[in-house]
N, CA, C, O and CB atoms as a CASP TS submission, in Angstrom:
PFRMAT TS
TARGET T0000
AUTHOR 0000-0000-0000
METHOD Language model
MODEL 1
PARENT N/A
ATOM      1  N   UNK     1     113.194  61.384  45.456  1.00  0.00           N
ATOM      2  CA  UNK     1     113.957  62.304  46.310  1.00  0.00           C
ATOM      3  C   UNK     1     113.290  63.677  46.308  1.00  0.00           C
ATOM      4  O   UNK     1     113.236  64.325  47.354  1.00  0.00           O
ATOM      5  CB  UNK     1     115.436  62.415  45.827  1.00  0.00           C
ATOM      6  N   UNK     2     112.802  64.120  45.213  1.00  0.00           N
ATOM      7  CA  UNK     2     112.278  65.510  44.860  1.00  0.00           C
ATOM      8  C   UNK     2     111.149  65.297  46.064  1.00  0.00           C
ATOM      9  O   UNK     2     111.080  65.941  47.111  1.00  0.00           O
ATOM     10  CB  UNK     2     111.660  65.814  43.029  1.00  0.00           C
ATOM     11  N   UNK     3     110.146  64.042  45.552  1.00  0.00           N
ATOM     12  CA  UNK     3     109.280  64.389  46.138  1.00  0.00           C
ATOM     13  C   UNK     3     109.482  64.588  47.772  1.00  0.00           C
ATOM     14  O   UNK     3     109.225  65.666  48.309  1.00  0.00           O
ATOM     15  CB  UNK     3     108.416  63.585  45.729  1.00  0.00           C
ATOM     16  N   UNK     4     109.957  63.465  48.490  1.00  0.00           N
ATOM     17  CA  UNK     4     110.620  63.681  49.883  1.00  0.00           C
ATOM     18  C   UNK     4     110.437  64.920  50.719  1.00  0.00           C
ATOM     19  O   UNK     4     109.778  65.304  51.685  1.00  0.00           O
ATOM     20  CB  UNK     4     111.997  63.604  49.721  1.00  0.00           C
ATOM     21  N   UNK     5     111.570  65.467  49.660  1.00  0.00           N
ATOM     22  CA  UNK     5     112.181  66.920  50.357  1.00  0.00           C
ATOM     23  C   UNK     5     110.892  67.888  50.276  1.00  0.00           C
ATOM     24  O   UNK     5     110.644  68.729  51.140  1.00  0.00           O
ATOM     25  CB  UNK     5     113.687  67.716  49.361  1.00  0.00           C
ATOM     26  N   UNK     6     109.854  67.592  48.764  1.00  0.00           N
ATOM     27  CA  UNK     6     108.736  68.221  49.013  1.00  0.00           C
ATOM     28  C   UNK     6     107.788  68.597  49.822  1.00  0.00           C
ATOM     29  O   UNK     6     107.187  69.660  49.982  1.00  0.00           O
ATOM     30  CB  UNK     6     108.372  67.985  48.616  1.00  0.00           C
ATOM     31  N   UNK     7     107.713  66.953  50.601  1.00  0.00           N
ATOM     32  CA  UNK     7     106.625  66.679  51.429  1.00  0.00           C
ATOM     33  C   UNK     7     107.487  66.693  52.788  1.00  0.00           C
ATOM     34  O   UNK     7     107.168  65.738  53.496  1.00  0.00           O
ATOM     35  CB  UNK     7     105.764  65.239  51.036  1.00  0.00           C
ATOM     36  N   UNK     8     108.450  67.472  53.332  1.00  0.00           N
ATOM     37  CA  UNK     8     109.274  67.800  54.069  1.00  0.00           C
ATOM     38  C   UNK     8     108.968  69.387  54.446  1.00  0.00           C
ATOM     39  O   UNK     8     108.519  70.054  55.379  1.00  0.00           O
ATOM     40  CB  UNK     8     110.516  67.440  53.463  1.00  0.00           C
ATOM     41  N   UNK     9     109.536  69.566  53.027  1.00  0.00           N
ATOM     42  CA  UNK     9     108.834  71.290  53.011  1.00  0.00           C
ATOM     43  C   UNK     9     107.553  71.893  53.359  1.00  0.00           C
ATOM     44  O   UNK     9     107.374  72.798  54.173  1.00  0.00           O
ATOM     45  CB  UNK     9     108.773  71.789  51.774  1.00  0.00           C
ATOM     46  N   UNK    10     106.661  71.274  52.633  1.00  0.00           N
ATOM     47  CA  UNK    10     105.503  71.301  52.763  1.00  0.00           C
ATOM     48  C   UNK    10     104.945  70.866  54.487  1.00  0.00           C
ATOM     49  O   UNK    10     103.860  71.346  54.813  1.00  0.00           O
ATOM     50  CB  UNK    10     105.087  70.431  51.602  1.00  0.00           C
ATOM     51  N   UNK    11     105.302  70.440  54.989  1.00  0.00           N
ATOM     52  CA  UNK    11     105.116  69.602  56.580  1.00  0.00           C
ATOM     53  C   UNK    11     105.741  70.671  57.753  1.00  0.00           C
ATOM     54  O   UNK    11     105.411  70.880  58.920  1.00  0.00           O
ATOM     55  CB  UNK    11     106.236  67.840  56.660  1.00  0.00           C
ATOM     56  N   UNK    12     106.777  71.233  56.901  1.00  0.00           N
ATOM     57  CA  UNK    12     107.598  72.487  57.907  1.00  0.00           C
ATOM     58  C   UNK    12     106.638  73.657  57.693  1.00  0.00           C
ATOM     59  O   UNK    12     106.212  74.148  58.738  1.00  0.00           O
ATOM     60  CB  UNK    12     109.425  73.027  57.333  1.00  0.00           C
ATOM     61  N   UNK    13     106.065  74.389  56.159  1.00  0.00           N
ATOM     62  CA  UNK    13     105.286  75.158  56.240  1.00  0.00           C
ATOM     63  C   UNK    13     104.134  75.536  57.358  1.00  0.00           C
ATOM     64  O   UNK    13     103.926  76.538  58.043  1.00  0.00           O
ATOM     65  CB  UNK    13     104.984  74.939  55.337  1.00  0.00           C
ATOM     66  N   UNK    14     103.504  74.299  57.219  1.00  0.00           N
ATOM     67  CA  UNK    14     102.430  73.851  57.765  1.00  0.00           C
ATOM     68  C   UNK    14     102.753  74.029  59.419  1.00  0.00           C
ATOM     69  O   UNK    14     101.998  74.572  60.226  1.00  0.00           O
ATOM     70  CB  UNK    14     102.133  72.362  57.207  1.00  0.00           C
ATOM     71  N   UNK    15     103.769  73.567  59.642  1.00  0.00           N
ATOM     72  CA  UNK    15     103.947  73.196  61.629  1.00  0.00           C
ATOM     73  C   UNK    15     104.483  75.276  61.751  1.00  0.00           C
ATOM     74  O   UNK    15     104.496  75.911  62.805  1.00  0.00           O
ATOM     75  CB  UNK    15     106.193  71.252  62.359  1.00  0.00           C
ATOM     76  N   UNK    16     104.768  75.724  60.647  1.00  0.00           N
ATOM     77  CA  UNK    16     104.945  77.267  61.285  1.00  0.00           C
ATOM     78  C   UNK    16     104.061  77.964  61.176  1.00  0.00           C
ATOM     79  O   UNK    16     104.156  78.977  61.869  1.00  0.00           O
ATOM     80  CB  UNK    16     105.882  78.084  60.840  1.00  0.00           C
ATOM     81  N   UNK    17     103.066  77.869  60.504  1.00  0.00           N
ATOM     82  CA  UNK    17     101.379  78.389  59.994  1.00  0.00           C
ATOM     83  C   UNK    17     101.004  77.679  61.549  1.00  0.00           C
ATOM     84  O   UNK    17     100.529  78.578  62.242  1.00  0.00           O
ATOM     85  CB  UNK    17     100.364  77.428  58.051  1.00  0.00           C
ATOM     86  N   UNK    18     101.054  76.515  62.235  1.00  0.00           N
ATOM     87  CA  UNK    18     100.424  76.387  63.455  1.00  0.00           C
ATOM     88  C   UNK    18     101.184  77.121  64.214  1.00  0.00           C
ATOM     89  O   UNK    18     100.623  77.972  64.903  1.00  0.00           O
ATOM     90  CB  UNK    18     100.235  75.098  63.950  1.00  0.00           C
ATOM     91  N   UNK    19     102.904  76.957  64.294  1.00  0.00           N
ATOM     92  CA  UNK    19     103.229  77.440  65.277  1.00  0.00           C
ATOM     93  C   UNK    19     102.802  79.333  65.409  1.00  0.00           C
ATOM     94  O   UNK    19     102.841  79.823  66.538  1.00  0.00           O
ATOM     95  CB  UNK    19     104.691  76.962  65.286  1.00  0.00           C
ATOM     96  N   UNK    20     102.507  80.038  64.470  1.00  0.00           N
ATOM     97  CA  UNK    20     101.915  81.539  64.554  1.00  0.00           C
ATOM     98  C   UNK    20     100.889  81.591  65.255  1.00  0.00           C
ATOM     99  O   UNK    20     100.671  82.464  66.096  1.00  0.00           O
ATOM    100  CB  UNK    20     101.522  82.172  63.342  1.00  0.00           C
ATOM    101  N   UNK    21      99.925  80.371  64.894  1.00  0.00           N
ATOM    102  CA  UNK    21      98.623  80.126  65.331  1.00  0.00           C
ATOM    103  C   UNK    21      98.881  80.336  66.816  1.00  0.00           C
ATOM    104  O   UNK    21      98.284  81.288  67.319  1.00  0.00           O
ATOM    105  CB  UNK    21      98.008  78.681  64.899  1.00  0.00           C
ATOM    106  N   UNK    22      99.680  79.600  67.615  1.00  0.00           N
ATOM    107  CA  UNK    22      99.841  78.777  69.167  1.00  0.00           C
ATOM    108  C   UNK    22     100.557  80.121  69.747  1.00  0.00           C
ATOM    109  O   UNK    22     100.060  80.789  70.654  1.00  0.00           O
ATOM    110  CB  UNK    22     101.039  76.988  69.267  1.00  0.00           C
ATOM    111  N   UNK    23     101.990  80.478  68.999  1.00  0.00           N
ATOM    112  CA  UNK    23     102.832  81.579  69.664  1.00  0.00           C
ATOM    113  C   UNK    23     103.170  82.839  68.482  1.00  0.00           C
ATOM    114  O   UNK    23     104.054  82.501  67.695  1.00  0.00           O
ATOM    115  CB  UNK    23     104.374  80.813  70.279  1.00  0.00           C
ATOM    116  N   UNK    24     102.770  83.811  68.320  1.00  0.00           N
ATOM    117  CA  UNK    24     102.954  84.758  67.412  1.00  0.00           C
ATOM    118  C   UNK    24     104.186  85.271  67.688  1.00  0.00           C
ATOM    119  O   UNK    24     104.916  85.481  66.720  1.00  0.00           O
ATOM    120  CB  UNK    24     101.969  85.699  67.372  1.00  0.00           C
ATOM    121  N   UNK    25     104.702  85.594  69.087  1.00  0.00           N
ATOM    122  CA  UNK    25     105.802  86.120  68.939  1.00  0.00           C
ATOM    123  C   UNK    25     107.076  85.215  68.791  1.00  0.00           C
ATOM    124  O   UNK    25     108.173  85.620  68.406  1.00  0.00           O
ATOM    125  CB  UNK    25     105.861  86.923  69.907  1.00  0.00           C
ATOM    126  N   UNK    26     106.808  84.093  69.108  1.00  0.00           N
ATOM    127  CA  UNK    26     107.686  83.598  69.132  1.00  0.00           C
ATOM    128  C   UNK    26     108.405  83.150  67.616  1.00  0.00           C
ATOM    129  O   UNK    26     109.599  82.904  67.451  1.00  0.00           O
ATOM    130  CB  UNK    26     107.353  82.773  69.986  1.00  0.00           C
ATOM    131  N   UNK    27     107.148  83.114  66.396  1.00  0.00           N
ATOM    132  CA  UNK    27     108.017  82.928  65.365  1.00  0.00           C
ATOM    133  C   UNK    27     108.374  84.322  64.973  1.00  0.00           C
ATOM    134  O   UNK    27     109.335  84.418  64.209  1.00  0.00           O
ATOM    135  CB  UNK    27     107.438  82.085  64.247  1.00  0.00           C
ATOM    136  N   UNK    28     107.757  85.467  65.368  1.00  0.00           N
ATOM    137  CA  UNK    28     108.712  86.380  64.728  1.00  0.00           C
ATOM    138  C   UNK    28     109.962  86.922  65.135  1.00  0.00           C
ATOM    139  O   UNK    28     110.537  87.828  64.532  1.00  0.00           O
ATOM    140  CB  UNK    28     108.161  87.298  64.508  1.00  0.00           C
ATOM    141  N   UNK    29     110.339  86.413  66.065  1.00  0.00           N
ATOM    142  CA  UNK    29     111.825  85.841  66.802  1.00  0.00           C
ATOM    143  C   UNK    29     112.730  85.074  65.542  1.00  0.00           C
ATOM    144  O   UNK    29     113.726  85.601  65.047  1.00  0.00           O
ATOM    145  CB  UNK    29     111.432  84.452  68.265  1.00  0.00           C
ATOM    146  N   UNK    30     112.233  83.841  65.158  1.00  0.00           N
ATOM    147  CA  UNK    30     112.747  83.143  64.564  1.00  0.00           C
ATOM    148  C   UNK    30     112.707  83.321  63.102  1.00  0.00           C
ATOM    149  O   UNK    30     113.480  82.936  62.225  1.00  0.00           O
ATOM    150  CB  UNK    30     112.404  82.198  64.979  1.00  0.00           C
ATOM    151  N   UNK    31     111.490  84.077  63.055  1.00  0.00           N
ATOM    152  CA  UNK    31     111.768  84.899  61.416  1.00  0.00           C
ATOM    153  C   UNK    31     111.993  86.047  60.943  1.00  0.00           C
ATOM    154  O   UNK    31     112.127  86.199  59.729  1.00  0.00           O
ATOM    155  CB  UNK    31     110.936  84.884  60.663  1.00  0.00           C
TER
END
């Protein structure tokens, strides 16, 4: 289970490190 949620986390990091990449403003909207 730990790991799961890890490799969950880790997978969301990652898709918002691209999504900055693709749209900058748009995650700082959302963050």
């Amino acid at each position: 289970m730990n790991n799961y949620t890890y490799k969950v986390n880790f997978n969301s990091i990652s898709g918002v490190r691209h999504a900055r990449i693709k749209c900058p403003i748009y995650t700082k909207n959302t963050f």
